[in-house]
C-alpha positions as protocol buffer text, in pm:
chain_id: "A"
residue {
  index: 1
  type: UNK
  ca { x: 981 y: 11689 z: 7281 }
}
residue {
  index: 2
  type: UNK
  ca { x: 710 y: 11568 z: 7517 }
}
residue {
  index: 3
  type: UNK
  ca { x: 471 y: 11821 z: 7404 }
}
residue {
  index: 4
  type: UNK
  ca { x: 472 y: 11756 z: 7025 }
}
residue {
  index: 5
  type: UNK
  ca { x: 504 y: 11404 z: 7109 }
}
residue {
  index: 6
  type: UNK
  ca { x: 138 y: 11419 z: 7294 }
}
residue {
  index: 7
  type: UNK
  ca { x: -39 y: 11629 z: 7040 }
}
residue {
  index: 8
  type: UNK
  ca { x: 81 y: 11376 z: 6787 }
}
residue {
  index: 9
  type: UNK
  ca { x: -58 y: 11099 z: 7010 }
}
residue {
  index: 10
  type: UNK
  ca { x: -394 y: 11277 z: 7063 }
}
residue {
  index: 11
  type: UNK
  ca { x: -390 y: 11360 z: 6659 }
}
residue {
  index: 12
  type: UNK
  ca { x: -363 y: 11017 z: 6566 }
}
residue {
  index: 13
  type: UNK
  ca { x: -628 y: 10852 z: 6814 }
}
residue {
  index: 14
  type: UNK
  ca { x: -857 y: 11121 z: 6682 }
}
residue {
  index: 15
  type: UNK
  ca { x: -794 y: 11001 z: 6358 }
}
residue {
  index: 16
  type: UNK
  ca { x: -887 y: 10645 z: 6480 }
}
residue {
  index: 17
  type: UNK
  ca { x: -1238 y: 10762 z: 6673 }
}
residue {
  index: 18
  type: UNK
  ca { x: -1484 y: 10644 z: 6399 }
}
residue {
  index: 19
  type: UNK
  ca { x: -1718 y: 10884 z: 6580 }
}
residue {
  index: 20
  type: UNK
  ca { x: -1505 y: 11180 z: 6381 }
}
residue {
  index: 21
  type: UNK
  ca { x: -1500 y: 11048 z: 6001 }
}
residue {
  index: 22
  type: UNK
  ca { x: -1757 y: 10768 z: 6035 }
}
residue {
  index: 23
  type: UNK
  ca { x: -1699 y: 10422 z: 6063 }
}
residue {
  index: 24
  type: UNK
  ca { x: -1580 y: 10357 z: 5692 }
}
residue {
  index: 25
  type: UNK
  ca { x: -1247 y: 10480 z: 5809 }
}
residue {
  index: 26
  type: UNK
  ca { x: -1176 y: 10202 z: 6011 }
}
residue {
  index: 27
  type: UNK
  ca { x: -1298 y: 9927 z: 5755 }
}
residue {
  index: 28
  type: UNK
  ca { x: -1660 y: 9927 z: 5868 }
}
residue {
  index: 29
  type: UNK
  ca { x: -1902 y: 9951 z: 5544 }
}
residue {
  index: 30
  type: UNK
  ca { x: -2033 y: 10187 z: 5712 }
}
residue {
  index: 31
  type: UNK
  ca { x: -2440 y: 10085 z: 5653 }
}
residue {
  index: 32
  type: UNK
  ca { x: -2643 y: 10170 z: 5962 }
}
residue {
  index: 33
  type: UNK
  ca { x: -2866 y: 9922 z: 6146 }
}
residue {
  index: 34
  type: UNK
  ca { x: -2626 y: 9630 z: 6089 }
}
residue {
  index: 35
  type: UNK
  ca { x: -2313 y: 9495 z: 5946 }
}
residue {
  index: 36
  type: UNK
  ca { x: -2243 y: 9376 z: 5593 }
}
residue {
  index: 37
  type: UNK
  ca { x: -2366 y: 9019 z: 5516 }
}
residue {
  index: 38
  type: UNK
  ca { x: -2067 y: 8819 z: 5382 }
}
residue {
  index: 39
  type: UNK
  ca { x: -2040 y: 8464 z: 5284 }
}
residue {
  index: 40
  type: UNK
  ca { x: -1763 y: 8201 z: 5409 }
}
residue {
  index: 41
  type: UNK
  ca { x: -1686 y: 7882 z: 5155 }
}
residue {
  index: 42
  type: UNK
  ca { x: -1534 y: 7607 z: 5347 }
}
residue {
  index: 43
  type: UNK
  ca { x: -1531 y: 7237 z: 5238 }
}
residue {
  index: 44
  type: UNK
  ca { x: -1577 y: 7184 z: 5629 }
}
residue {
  index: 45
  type: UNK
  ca { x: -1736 y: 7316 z: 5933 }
}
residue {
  index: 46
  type: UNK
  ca { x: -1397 y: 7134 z: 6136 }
}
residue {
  index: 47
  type: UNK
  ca { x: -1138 y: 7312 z: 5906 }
}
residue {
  index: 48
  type: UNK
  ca { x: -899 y: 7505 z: 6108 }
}
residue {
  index: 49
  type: UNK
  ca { x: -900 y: 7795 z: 5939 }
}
residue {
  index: 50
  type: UNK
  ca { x: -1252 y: 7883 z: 5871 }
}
residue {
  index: 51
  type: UNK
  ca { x: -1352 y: 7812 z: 6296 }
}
residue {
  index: 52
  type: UNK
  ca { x: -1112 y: 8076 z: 6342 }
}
residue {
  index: 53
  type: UNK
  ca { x: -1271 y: 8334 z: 6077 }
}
residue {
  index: 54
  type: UNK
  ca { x: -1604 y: 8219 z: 6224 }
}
residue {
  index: 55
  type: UNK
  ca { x: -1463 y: 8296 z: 6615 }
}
residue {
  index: 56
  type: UNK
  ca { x: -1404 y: 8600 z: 6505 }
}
residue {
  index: 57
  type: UNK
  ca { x: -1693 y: 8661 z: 6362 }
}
residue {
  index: 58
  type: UNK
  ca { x: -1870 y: 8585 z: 6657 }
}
residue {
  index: 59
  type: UNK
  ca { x: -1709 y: 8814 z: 6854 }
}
residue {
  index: 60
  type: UNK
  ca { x: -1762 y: 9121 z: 6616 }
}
residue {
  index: 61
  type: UNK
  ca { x: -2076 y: 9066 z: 6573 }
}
residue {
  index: 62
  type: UNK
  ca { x: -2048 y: 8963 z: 6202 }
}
residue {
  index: 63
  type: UNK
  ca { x: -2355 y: 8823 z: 5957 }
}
residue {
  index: 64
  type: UNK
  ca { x: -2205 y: 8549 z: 5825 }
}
residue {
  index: 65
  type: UNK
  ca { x: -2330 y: 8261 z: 5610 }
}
residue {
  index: 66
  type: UNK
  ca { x: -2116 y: 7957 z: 5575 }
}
residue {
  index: 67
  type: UNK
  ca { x: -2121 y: 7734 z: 5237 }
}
residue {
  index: 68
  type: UNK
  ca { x: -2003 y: 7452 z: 5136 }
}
residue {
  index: 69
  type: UNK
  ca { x: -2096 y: 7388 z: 4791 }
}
residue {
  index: 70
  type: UNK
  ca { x: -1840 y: 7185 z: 4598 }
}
residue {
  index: 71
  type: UNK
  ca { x: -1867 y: 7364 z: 4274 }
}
residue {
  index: 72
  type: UNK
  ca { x: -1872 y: 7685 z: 4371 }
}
residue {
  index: 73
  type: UNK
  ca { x: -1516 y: 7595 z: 4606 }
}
residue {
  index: 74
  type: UNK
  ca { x: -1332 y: 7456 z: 4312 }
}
residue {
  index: 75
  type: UNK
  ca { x: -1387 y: 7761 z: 4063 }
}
residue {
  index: 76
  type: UNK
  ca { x: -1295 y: 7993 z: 4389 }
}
residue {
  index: 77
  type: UNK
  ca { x: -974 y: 7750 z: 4408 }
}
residue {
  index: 78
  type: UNK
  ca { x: -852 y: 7763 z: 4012 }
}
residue {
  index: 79
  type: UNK
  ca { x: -932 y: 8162 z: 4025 }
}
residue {
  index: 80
  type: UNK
  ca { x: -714 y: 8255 z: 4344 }
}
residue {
  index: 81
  type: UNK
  ca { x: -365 y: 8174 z: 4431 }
}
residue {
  index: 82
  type: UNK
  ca { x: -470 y: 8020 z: 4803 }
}
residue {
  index: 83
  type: UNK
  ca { x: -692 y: 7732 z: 4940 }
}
residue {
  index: 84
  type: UNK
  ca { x: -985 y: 7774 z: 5072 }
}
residue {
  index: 85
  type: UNK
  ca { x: -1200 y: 7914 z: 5297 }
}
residue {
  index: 86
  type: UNK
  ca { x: -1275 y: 8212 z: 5129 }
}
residue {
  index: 87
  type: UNK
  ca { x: -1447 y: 8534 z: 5175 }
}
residue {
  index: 88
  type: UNK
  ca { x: -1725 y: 8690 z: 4962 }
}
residue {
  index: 89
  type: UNK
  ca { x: -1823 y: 9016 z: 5003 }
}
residue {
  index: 90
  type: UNK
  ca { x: -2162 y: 9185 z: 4966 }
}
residue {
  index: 91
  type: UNK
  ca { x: -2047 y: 9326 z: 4662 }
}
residue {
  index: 92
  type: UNK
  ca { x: -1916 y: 8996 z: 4481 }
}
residue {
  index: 93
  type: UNK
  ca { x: -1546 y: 9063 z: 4618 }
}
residue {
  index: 94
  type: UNK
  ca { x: -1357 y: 8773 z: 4723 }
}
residue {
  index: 95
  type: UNK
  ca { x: -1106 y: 8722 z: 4996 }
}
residue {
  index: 96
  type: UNK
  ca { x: -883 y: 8460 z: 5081 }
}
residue {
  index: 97
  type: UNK
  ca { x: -635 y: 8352 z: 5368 }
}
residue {
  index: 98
  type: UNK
  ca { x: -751 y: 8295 z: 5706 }
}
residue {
  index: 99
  type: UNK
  ca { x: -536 y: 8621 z: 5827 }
}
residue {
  index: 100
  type: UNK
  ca { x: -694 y: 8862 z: 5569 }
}
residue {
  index: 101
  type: UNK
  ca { x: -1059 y: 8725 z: 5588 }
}
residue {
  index: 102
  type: UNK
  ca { x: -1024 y: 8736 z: 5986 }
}
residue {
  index: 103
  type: UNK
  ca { x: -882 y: 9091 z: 5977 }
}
residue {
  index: 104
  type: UNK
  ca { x: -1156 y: 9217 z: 5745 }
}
residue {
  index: 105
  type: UNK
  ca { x: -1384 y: 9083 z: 5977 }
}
residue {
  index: 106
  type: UNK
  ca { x: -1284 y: 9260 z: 6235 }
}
residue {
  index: 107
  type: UNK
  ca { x: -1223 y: 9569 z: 6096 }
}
residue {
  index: 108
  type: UNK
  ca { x: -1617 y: 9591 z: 6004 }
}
residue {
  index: 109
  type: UNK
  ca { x: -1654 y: 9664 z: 6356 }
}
residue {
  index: 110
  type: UNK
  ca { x: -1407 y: 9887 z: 6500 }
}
residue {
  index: 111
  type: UNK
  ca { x: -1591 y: 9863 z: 6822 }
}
residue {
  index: 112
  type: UNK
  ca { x: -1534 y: 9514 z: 6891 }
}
residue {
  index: 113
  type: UNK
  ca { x: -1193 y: 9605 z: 6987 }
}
residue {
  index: 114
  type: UNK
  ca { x: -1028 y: 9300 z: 6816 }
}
residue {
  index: 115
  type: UNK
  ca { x: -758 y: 9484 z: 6611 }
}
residue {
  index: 116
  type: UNK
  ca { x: -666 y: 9677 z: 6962 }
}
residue {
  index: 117
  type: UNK
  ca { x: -752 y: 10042 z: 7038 }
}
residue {
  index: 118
  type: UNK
  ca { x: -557 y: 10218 z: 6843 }
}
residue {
  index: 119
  type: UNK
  ca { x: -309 y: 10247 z: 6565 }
}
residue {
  index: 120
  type: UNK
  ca { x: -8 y: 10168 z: 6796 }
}
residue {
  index: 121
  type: UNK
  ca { x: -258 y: 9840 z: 6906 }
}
residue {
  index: 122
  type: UNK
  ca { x: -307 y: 9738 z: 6574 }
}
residue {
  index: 123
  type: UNK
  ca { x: 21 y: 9742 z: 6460 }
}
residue {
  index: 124
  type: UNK
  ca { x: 108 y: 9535 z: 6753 }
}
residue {
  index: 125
  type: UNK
  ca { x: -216 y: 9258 z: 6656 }
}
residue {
  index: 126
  type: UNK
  ca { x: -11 y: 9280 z: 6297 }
}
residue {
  index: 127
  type: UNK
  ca { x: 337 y: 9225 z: 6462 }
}
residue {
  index: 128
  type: UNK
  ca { x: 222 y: 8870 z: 6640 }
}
residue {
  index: 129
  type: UNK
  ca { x: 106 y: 8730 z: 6375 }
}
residue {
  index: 130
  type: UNK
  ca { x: 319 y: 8787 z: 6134 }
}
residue {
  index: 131
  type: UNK
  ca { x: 569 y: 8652 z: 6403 }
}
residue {
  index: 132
  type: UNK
  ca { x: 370 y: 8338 z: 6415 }
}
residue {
  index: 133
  type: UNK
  ca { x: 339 y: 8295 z: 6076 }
}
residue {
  index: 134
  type: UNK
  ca { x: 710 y: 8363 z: 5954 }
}
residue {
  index: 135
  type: UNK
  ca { x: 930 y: 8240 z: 6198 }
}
residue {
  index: 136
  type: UNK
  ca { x: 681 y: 7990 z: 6456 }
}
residue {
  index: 137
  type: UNK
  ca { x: 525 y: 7767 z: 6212 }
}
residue {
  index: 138
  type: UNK
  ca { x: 759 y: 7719 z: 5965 }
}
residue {
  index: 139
  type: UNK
  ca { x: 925 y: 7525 z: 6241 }
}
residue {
  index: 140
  type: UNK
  ca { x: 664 y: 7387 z: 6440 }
}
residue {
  index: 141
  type: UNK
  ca { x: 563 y: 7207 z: 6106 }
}
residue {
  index: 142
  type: UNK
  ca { x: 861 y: 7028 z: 6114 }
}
residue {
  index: 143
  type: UNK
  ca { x: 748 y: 6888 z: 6456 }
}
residue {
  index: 144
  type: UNK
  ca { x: 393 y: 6815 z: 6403 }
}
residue {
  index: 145
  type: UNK
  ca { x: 364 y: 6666 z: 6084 }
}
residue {
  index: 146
  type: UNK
  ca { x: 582 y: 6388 z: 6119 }
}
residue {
  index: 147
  type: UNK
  ca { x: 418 y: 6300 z: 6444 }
}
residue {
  index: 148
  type: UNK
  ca { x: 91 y: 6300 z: 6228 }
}
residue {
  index: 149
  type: UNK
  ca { x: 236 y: 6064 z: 5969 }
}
residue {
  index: 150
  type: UNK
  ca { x: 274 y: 6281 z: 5712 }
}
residue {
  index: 151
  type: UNK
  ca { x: 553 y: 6349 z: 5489 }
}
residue {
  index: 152
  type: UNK
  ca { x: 679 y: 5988 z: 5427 }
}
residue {
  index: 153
  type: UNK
  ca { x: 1013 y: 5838 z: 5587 }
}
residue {
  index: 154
  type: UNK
  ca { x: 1029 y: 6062 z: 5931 }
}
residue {
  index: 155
  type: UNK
  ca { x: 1384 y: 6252 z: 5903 }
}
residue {
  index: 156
  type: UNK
  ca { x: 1494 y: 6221 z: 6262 }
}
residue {
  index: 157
  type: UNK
  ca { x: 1749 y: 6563 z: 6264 }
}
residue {
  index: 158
  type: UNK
  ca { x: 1464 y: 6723 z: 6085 }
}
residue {
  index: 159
  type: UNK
  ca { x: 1259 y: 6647 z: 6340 }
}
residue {
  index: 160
  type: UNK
  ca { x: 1447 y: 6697 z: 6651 }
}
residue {
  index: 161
  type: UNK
  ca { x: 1578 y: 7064 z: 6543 }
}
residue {
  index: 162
  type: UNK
  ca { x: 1194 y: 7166 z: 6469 }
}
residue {
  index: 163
  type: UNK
  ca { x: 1100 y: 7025 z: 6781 }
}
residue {
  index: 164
  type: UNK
  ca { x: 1396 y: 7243 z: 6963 }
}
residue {
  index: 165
  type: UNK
  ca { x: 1310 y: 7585 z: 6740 }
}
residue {
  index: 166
  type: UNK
  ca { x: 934 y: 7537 z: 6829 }
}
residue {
  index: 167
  type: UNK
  ca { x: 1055 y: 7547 z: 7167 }
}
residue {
  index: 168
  type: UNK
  ca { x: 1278 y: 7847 z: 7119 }
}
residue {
  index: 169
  type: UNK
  ca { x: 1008 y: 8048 z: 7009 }
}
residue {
  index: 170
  type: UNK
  ca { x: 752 y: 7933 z: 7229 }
}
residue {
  index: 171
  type: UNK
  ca { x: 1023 y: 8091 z: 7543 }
}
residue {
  index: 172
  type: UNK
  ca { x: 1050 y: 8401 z: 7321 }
}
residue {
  index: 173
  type: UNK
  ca { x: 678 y: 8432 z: 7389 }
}
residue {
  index: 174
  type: UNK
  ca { x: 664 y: 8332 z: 7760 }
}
residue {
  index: 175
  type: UNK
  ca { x: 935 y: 8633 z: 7816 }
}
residue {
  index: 176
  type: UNK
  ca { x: 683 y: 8898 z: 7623 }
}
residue {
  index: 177
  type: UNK
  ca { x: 374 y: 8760 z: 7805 }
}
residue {
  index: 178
  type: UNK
  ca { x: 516 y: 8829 z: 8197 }
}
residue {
  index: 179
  type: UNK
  ca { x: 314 y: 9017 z: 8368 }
}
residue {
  index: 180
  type: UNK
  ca { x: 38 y: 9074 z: 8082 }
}
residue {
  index: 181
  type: UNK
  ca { x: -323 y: 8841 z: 8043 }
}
residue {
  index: 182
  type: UNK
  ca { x: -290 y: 8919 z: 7664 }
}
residue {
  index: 183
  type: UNK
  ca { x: -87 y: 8975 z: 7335 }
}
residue {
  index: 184
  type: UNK
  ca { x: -203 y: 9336 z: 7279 }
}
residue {
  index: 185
  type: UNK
  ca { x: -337 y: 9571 z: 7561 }
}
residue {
  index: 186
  type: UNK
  ca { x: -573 y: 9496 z: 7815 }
}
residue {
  index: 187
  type: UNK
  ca { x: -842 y: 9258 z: 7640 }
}
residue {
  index: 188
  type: UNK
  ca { x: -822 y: 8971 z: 7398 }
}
residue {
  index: 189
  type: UNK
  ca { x: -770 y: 9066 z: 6969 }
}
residue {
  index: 190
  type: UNK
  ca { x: -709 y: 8900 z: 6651 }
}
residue {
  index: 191
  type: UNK
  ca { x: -358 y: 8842 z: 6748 }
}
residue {
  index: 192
  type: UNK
  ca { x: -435 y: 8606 z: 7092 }
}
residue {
  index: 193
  type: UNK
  ca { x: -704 y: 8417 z: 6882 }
}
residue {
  index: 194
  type: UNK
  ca { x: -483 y: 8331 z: 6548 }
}
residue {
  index: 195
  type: UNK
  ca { x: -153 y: 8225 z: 6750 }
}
residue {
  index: 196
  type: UNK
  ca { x: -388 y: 8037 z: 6994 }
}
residue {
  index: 197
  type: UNK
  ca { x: -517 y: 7880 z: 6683 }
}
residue {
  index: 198
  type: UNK
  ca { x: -196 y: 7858 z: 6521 }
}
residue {
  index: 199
  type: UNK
  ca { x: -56 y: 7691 z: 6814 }
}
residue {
  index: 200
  type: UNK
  ca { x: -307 y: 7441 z: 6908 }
}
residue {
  index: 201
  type: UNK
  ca { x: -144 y: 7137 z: 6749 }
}
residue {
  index: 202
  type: UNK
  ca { x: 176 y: 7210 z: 6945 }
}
residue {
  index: 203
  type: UNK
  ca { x: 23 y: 7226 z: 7270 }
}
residue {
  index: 204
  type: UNK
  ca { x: -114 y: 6873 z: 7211 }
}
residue {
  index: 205
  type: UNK
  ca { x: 170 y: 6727 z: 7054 }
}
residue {
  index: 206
  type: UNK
  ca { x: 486 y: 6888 z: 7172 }
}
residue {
  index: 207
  type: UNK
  ca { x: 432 y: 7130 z: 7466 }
}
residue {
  index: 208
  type: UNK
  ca { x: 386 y: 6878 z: 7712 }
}
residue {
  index: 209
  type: UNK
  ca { x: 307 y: 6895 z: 8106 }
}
residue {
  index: 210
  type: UNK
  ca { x: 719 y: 6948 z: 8197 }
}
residue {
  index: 211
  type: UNK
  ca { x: 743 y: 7215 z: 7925 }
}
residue {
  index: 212
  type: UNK
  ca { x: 431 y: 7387 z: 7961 }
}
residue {
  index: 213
  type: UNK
  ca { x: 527 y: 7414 z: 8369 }
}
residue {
  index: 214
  type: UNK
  ca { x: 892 y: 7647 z: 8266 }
}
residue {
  index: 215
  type: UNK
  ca { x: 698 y: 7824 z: 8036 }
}
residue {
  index: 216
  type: UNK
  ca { x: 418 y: 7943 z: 8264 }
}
residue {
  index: 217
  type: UNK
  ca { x: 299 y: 8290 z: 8143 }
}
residue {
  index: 218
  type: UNK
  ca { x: 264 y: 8130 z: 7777 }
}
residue {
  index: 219
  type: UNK
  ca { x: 46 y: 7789 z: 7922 }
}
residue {
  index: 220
  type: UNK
  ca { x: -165 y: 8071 z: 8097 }
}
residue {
  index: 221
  type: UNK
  ca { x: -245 y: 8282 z: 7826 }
}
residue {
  index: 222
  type: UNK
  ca { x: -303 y: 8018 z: 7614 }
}
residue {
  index: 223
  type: UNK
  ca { x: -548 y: 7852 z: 7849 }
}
residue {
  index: 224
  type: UNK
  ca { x: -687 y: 8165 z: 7895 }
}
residue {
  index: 225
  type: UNK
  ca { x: -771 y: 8241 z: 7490 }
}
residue {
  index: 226
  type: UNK
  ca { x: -858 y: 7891 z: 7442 }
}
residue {
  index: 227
  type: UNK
  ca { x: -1122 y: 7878 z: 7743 }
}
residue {
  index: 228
  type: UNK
  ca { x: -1274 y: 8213 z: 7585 }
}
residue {
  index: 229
  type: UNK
  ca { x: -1640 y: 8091 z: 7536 }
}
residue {
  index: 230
  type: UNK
  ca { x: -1645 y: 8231 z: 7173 }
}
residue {
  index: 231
  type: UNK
  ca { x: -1327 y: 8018 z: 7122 }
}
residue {
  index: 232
  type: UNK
  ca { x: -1485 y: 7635 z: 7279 }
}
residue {
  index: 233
  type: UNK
  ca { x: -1816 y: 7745 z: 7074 }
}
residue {
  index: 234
  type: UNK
  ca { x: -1602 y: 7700 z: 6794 }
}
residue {
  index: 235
  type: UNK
  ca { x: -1328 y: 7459 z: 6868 }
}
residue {
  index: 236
  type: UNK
  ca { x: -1442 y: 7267 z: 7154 }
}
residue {
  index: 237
  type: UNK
  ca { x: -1226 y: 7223 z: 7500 }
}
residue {
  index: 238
  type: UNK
  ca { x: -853 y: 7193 z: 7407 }
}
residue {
  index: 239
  type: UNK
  ca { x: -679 y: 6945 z: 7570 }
}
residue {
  index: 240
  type: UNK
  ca { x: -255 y: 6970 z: 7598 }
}
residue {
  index: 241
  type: UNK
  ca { x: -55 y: 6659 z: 7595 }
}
residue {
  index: 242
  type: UNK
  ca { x: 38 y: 6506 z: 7916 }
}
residue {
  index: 243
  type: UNK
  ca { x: 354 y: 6375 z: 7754 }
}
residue {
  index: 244
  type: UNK
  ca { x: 517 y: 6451 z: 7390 }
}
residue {
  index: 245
  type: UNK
  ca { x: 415 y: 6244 z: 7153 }
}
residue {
  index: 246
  type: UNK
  ca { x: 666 y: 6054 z: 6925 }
}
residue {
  index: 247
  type: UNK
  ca { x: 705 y: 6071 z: 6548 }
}
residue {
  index: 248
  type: UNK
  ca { x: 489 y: 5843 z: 6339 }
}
residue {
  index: 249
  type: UNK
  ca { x: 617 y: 5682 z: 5986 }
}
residue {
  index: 250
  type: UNK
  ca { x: 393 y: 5784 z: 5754 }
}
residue {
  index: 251
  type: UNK
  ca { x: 529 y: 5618 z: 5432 }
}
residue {
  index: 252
  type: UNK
  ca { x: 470 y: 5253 z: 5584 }
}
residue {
  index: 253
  type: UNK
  ca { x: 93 y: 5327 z: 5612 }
}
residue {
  index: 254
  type: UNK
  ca { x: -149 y: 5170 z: 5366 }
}
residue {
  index: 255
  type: UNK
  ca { x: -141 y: 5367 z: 5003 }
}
residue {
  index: 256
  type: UNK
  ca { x: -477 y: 5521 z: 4963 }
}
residue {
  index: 257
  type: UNK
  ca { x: -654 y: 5675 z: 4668 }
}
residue {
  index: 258
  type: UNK
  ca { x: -583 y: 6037 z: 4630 }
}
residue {
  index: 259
  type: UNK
  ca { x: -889 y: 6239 z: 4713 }
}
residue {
  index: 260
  type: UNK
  ca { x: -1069 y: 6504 z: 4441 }
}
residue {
  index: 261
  type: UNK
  ca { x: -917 y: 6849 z: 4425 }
}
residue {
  index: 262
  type: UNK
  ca { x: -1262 y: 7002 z: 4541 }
}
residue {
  index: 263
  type: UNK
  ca { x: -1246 y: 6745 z: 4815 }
}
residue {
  index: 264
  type: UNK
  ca { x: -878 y: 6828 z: 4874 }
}
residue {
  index: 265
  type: UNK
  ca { x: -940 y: 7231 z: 4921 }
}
residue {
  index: 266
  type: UNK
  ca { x: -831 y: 7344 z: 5326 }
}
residue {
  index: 267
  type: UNK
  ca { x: -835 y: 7096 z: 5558 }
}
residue {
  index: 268
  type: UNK
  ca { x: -549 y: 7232 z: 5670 }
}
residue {
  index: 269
  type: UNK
  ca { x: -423 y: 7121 z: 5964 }
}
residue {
  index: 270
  type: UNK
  ca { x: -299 y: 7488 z: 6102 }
}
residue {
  index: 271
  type: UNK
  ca { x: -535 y: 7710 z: 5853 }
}
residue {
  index: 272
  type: UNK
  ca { x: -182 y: 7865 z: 5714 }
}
residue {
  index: 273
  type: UNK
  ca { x: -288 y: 7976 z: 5409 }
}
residue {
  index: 274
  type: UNK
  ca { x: -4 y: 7736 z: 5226 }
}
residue {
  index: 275
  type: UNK
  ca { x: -212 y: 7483 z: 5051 }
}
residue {
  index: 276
  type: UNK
  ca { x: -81 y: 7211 z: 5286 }
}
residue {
  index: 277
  type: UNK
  ca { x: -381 y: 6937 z: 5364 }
}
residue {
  index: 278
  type: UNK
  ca { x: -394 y: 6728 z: 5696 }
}
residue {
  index: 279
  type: UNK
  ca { x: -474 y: 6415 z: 5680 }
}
residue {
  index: 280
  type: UNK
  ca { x: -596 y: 6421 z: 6052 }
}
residue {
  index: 281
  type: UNK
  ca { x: -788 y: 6705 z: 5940 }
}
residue {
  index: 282
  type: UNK
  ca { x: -1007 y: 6548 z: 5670 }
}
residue {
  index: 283
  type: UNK
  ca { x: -1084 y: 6241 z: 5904 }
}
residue {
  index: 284
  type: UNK
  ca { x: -1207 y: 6446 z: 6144 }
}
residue {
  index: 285
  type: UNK
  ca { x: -1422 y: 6625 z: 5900 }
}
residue {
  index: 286
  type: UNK
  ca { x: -1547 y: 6286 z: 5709 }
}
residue {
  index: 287
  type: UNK
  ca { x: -1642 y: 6141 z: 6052 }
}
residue {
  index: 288
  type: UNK
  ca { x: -1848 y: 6398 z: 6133 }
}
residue {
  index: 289
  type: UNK
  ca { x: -2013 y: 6393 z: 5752 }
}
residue {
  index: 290
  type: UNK
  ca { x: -2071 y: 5985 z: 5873 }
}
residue {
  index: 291
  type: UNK
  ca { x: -2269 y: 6121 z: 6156 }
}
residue {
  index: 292
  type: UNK
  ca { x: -2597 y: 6211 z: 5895 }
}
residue {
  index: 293
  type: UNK
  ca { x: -2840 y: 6412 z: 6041 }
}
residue {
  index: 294
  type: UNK
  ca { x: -2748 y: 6371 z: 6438 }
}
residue {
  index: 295
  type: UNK
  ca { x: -2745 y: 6681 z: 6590 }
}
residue {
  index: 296
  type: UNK
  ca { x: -2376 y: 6766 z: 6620 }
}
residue {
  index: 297
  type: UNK
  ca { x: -2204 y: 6778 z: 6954 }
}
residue {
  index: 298
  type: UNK
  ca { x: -1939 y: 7004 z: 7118 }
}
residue {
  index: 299
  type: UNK
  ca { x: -1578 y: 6886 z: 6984 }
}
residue {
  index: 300
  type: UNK
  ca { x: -1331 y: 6806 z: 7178 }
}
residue {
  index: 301
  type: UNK
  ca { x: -981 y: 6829 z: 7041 }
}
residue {
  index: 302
  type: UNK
  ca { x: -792 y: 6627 z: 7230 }
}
């Protein structure tokens, strides 16, 4: 019945209004005069993950202090179940997984709009991602890795079919974004900034100028999210490939010594949350270390 179906509507988006039960409801902390202070341990300022959490915080307005103090990551990394960067709360709490720490980051400001506008919104912010991670990057791995070197002897069929399901997906999103600037309502959220995260790699390896021109509504969003200026404050000006870029056989590379655990912690490549390094990643992040004390400039990922 239309009626009951509005009052149900108008019940729940009251329940959502922080101004009616106070900000705690919606995962603020609820202080006034300022949000919680929380802490971020990353083993580097270029790991994918932790630019992401940071974005976010940025655009909620979040206190956040960044660390990257060896010791401190390896007991975090022998006491959870997930690679780093991790979250520590005011209290002492700790969270991990780029998803959860992002989310919790939001959620301390309701206001900032980035888990949608209501509960219908958020769900959606929760759909897309969990899309992304369960059924686009398990296959999109299978693509970029091997064009990265990694994972020894390239397995051509492997290769091809991830290259093809990447694809597949990446239309199933060009369908859902016709007609719409965003993933979720009518301003950016959690869910445009982790799949344009999540999908960076792609568009530079895979997605190139022929595929990105039949799949237009997806190459516009995602220029769109990625020239948010929270988004190049973090991660620089993207650049897409021109053409795809070929697999790379990793296992007839140089053997090198195999880096420290605490040196090994998130340099993850996609900031997935599955303990899988990049190699790319960490000589990204060792360059920069090379630079000393030069003030750092804007990356470009390219």
């Amino acid at each position: 019945m239309p009626g009951k179906s509005n009052e149900y509507e108008k019940f729940y988006e009251k329940a959502w209004d922080p101004s009616v039960f106070g900000t705690s409801t919606c995962g603020d902390s609820g202080a006034k005069g300022g949000m919680e202070k929380c802490t971020l341990y990353s083993p580097s300022e270029f790991d994918s993950a932790s630019l992401l959490v940071r974005t976010v915080a940025d655009m909620a307005g979040a206190q956040l202090d960044i660390n990257s103090d060896k010791d401190k990551l390896k007991t975090l990394s022998e006491k959870n179940p997930c690679n780093a960067p991790y979250l520590e709360t005011k209290g002492g709490d700790i969270i991990f997984s780029r998803l959860a720490i992002s989310t919790h980051i939001a959620r301390m400001n309701p206001g900032c709009g980035l888990l949608g506008s209501s509960p219908f919104e958020e769900a959606k912010v929760n759909e897309w991602m969990a899309w992304c991670s369960s059924s686009f990057l398990p296959h999109v791995k299978e693509a970029v890795y091997p064009i990265l070197g990694q994972g020894g002897k390239v397995d051509t069929k492997k290769f091809n079919e991830g290259v093809k399901q990447a694809k597949e997906h990446a239309k199933v999103l060009d369908t859902y974004l016709k007609g719409k600037q965003y993933l979720v309502g009518s301003k950016i959220t959690l869910a445009d900034l982790y799949l344009a995260n999540s999908m960076t790699l792609s568009f530079q390896t895979i997605f190139d100028a022929g595929f990105r021109k039949a799949m237009p509504n997806m190459a516009k969003w995602f220029e769109t999210i990625t020239a948010t200026p929270s988004f190049v404050k973090r991660f620089g000006i993207i650049k897409a490939c021109a053409k795809a870029l070929k697999p790379f056989d990793g296992s007839a590379a140089p053997a090198k010594k195999a880096a420290a655990k605490a040196d090994d912690d998130d340099l993850d490549l996609f900031g997935d949350d599955d303990g899988d390094d990049g190699e790319a990643a960490k000589k990204i992040a060792a360059a920069a270390k090379a630079k000393g004390t030069k003030k750092p400039k804007k990356v470009v990922i390219a």
